[in-house]
VEXDREN-2710 file (C-alpha; in Angstrom, 1 decimal):
% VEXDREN-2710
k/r/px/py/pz
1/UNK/-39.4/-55.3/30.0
2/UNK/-37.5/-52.5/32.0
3/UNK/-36.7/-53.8/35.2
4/UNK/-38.0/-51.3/38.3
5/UNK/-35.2/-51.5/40.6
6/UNK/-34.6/-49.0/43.4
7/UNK/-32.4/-47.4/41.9
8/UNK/-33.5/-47.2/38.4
9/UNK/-37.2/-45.5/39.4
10/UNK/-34.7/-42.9/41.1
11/UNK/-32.8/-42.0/38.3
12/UNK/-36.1/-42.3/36.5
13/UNK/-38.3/-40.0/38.4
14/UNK/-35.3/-37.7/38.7
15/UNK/-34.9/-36.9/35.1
16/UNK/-39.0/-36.8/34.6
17/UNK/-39.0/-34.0/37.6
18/UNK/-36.6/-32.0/35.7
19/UNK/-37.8/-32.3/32.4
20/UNK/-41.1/-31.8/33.7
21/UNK/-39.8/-28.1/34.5
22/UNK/-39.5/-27.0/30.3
23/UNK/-43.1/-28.2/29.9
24/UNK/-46.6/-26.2/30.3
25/UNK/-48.4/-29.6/30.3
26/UNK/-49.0/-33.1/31.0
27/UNK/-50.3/-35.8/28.8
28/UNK/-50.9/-39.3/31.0
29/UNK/-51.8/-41.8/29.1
30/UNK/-53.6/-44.8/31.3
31/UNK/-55.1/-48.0/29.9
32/UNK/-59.0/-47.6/29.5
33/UNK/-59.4/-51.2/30.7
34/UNK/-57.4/-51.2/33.8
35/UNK/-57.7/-47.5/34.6
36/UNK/-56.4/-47.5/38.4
37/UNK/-54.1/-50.2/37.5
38/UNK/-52.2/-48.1/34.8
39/UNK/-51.5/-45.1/37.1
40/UNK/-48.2/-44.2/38.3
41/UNK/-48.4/-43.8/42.0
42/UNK/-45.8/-41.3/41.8
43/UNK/-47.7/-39.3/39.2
44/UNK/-49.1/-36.2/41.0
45/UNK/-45.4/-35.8/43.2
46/UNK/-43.9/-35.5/39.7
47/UNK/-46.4/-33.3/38.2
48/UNK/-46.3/-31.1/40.6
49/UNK/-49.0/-28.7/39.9
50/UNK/-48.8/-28.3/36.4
51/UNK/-52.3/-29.2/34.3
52/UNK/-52.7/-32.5/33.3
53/UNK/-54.7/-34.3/30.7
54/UNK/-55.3/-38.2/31.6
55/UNK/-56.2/-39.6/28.2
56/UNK/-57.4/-43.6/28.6
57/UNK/-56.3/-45.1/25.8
58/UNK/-57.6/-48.6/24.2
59/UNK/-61.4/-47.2/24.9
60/UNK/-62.2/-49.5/21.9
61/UNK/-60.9/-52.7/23.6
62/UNK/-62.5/-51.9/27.0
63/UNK/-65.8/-52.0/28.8
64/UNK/-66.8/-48.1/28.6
65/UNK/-69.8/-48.4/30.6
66/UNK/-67.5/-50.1/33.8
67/UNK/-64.3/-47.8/33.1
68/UNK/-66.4/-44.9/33.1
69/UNK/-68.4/-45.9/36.5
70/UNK/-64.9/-46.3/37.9
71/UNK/-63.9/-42.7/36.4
72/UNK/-67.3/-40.6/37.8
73/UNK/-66.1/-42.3/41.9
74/UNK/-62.7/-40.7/41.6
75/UNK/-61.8/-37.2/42.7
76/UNK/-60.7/-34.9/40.3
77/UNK/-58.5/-32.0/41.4
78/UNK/-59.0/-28.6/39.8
79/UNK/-56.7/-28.5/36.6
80/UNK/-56.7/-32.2/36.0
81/UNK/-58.8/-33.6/33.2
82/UNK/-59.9/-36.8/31.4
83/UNK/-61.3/-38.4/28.8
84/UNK/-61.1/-41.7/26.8
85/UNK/-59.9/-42.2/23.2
86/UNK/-59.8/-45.2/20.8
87/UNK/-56.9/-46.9/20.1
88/UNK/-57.8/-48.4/16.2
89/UNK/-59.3/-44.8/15.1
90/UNK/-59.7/-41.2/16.2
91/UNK/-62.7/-42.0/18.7
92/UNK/-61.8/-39.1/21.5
93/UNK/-59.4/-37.1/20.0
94/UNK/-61.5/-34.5/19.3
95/UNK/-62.2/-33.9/23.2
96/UNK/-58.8/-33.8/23.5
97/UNK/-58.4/-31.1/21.6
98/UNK/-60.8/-29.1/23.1
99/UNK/-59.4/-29.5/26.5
100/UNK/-56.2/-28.5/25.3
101/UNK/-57.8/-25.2/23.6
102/UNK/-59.3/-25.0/27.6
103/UNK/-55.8/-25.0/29.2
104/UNK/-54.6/-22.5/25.9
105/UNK/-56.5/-20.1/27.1
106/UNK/-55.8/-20.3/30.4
107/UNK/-52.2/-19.9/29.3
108/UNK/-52.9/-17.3/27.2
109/UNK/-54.6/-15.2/29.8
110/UNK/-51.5/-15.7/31.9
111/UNK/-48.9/-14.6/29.9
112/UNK/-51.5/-11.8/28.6
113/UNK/-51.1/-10.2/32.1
114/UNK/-47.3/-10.7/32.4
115/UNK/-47.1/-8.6/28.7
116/UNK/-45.6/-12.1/27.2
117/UNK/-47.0/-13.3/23.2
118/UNK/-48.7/-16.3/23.1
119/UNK/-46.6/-19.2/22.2
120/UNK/-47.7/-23.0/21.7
121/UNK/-47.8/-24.6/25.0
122/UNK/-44.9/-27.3/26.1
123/UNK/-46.2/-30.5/26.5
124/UNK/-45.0/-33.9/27.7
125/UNK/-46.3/-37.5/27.6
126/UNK/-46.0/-39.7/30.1
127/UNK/-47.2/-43.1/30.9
128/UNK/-46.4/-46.9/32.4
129/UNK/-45.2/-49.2/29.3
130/UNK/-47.5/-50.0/26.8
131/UNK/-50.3/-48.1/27.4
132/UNK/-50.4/-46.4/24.1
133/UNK/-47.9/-43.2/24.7
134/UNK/-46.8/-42.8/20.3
135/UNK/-50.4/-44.2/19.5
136/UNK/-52.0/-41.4/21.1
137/UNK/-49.5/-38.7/19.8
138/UNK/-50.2/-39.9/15.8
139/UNK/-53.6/-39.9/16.3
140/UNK/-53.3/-36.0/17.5
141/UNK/-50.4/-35.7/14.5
142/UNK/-52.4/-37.9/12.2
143/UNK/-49.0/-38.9/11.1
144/UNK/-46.2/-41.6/12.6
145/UNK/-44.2/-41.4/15.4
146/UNK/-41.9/-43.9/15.4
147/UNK/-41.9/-46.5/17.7
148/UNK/-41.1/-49.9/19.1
149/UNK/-42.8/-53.1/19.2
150/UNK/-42.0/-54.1/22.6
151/UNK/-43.2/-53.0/26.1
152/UNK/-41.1/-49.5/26.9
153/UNK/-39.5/-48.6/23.5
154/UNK/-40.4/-45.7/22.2
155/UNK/-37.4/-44.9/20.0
156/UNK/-35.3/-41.6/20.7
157/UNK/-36.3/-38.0/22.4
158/UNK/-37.9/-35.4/20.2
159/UNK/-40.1/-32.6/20.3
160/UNK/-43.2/-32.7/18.0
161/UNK/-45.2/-29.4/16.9
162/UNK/-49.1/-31.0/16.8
163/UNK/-50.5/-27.3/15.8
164/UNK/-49.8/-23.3/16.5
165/UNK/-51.4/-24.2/20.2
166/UNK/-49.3/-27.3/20.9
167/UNK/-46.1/-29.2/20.9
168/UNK/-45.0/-32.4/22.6
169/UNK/-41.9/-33.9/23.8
170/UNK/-41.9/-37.8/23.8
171/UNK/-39.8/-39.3/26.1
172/UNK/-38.7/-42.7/26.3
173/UNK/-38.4/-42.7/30.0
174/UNK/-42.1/-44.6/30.7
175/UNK/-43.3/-44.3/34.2
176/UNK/-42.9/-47.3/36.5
177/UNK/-46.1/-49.3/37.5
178/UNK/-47.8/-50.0/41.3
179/UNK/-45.2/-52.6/42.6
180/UNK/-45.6/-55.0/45.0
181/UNK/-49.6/-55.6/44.0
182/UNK/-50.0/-59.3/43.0
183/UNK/-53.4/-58.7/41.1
184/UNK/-52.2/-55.3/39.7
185/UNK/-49.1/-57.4/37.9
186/UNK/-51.9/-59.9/36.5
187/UNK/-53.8/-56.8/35.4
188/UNK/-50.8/-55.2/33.9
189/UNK/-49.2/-58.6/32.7
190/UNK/-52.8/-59.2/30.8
191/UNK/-52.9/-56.4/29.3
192/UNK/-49.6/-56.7/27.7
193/UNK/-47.7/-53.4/30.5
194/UNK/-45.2/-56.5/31.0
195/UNK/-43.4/-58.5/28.3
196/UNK/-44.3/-61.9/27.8
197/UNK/-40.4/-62.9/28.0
198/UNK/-40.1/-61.9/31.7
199/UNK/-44.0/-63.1/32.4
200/UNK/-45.7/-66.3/33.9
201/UNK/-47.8/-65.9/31.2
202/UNK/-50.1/-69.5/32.2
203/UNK/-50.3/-68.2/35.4
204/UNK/-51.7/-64.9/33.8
205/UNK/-53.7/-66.7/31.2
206/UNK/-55.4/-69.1/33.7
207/UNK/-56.5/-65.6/36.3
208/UNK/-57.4/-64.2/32.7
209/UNK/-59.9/-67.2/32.1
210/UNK/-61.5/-67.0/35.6
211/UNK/-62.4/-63.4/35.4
212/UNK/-63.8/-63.5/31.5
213/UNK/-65.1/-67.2/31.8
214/UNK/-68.6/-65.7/34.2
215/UNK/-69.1/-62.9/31.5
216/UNK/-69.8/-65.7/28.7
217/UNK/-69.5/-63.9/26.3
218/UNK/-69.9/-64.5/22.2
219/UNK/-66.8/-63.3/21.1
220/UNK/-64.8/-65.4/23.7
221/UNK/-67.0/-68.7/23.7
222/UNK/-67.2/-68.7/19.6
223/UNK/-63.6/-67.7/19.3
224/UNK/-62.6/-70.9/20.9
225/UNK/-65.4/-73.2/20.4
226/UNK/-66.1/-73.0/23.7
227/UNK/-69.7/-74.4/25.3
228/UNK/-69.6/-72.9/29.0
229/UNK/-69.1/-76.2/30.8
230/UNK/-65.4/-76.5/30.4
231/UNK/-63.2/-76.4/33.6
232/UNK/-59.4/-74.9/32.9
233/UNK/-57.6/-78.1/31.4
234/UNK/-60.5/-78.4/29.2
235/UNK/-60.8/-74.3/27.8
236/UNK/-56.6/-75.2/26.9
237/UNK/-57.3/-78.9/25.8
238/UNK/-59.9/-77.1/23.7
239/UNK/-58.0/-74.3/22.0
240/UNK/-54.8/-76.4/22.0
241/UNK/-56.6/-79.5/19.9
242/UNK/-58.6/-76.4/17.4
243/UNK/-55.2/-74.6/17.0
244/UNK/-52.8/-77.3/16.6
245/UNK/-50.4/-76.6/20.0
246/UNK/-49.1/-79.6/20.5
247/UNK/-45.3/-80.6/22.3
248/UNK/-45.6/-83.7/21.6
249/UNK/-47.7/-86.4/20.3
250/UNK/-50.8/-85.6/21.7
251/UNK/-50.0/-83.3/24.9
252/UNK/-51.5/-79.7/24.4
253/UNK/-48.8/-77.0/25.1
254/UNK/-50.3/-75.0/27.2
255/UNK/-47.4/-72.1/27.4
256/UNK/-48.6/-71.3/23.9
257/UNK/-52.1/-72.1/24.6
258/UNK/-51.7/-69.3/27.3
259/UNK/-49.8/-66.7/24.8
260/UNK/-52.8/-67.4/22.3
261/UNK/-55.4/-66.5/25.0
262/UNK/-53.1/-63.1/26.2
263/UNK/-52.8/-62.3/22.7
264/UNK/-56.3/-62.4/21.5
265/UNK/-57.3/-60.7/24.7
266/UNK/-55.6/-58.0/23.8
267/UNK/-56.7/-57.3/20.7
268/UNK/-60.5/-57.3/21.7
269/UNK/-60.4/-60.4/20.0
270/UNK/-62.7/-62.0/23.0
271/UNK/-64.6/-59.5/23.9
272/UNK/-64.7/-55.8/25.2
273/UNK/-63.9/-55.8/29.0
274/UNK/-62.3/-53.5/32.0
275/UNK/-60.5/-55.4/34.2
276/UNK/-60.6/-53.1/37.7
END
């Protein structure tokens, strides 16, 4: 977990702003199941007015039908565009692309009428942790970028040639989250934006349970043998007992009880759902 002090969004934002200056365009990658959750609020100040491309990532894991109601409300400034892509295949990279060849040709006609040659266009990726920053750029690679395993490490700075229209710079300098929200952390603590090793992850876990309990749905109730008349203690009595969490004797463990639920959640284990 990269800790957000003062001082350290500073130095931060400071050295996106100027390496935002060598780039043509922006690629912000947001989670596609808490899509005004995994926004920057600083985003727009640092892009300046350069194009941007907001690709929601983790399409796959989320509830497309709510994430895209949420999407259709928002305003969209001229030069800014969307769309979602999948995190466990290619789903959406193929609009990508064709927003890319959109912003091309604007490029194209721009340095056209300054006498300059076309030239792939600069690009840089920026996101909060975790949201999917190298999984997005081998997808449009279809190669491997190396990365971390943890929240925030996406090893070393390079640029990366995608095609003749496009290269990227991947930076290792995430964007910070909305501070200060408590629901926002839960969101972003859920979703896996903040390491388990700094989290209260039962505190996340049980705010997890309360919002996907009402939906009762398959994948969740089957995955933990669950009926749909269990309060709290029972859901981790439940899963503890069927999984073998113990501490002691009998008494469930509910800390990895609570890592089990995060866990699965995230990998669409129990279900498909958009948590804004």
């Amino acid at each position: 977990m990269i800790n957000w002090y003062p001082g350290h969004m500073f130095k931060t934002k400071k050295a996106l702003t100027d390496q935002i200056k060598l780039v043509d365009v922006v690629l912000e990658i947001r989670d596609a199941r808490i899509p005004l959750s995994s926004k920057n609020p600083d985003i727009e100040e640092i892009c300046k007015n350069k194009p941007r491309i907001v690709l929601f990532n983790k399409k796959d894991l989320a509830d497309v039908e709510k994430t895209e109601e949420i999407l259709k409300k928002l305003p969209w400034p001229e030069g800014v565009y969307y769309c979602l892509v999948e995190s466990k295949a290619t789903g959406g990279i193929k609009e990508v692309w064709n927003i890319i060849e959109k912003v091309y040709g604007y490029y194209k006609e721009k340095w056209s009428g300054k006498g300059l040659r076309p030239r792939p266009l600069r690009g840089m990726v920026v996101g909060i942790p975790n949201v999917g920053k190298s999984t997005v750029i081998n997808r449009l690679l279809k190669r491997s970028v190396k990365t971390g395993a943890r929240p925030g490490v996406t090893r070393g700075v390079q640029w990366i040639k995608l095609s003749d229209k496009l290269e990227l710079m991947d930076t290792p300098g995430v964007l910070w989250p909305k501070l200060g929200d408590m629901e926002v952390g839960l969101k972003l603590g859920a979703t896996g934006s903040i390491s388990d090793e700094v989290l209260p992850v039962i505190e996340v876990a049980n705010w997890l349970l309360k919002i996907l309990y009402p939906y009762r749905k398959p994948e969740f109730f089957n995955r933990f043998n669950l009926n749909g008349s269990e309060n709290l203690n029972e859901i981790y009595e439940k899963i503890g007992r069927r999984r073998g969490l113990f501490l002691r004797g009998e008494e469930i463990d509910y800390q990895k009880v609570a890592l089990v639920i995060l866990k699965e959640f995230r990998q669409g284990l129990l279900g498909r759902y958009t948590l804004d």
